[in-house]
C-alpha positions as CSV (number, residue, x, y, z in Angstrom):
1,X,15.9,5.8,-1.6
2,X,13.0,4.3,-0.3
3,X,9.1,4.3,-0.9
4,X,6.1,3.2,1.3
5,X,2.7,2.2,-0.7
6,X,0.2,2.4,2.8
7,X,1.2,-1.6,3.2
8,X,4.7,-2.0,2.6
9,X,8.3,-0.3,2.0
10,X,10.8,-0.8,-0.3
11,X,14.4,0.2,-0.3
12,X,15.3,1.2,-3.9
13,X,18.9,2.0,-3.9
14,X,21.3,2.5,-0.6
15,X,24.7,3.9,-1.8
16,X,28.0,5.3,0.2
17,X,30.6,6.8,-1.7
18,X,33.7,4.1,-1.8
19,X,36.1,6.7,0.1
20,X,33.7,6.7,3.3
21,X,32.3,3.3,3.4
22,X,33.1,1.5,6.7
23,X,32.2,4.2,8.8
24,X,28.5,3.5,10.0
25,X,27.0,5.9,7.9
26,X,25.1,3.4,5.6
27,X,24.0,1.7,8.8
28,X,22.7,5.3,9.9
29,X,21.1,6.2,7.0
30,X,19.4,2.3,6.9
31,X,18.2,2.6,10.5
32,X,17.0,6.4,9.8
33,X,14.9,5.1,7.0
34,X,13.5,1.8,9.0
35,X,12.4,4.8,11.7
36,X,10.6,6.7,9.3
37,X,8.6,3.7,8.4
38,X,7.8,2.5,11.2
39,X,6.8,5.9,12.1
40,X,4.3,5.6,8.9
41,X,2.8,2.2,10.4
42,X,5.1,0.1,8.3
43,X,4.7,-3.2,9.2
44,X,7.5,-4.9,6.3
45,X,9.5,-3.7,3.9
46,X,11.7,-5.4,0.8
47,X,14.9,-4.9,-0.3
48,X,16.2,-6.0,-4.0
49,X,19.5,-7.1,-4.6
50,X,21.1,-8.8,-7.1
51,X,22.5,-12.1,-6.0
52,X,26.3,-11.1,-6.6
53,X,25.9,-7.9,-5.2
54,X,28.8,-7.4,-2.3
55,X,26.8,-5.9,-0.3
56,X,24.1,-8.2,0.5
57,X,26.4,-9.5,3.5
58,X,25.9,-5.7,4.7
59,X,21.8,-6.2,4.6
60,X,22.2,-9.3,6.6
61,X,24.3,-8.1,9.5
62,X,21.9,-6.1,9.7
63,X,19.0,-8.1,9.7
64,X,17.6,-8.5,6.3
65,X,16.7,-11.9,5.6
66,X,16.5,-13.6,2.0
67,X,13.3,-14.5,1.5
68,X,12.0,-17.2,-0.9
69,X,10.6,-15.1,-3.5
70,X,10.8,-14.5,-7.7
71,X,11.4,-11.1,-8.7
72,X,10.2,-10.0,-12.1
73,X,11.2,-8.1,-14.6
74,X,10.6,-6.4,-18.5
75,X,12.5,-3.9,-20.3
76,X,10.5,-1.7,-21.8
């Protein structure tokens, strides 16, 4: 899931079911979403991730960077 404001993306939640992971198909569905917004003039998008999330090595081989930013947040 992803969502594009007119300036910038972000990518909400990228999930593949345990029992097919491995098999390029989080890769595809990444790269088919980074299409769409570039088709949309999408300059940059964002990604959030929790810092012990497994999967951030994922994001980075595939060329999400971290980037030097605070993330906020309030339950409500």
């Amino acid at each position: 899931m992803g969502g594009y404001d007119g300036r910038r993306a972000l990518v909400y939640h990228l999930a593949v079911c345990e029992k097919f992971r491995q098999q390029g198909i989080g890769k595809a569905l990444m790269e088919t979403l980074e299409e769409l917004l570039r088709e949309m003039g999408c300059l940059r998008s964002y990604l959030l991730i929790t810092k012990d999330n497994p999967a951030i090595e994922f994001y980075q081989k595939h060329g999400w960077q971290v980037l030097d930013l605070f993330a906020l947040g309030k339950d409500l």
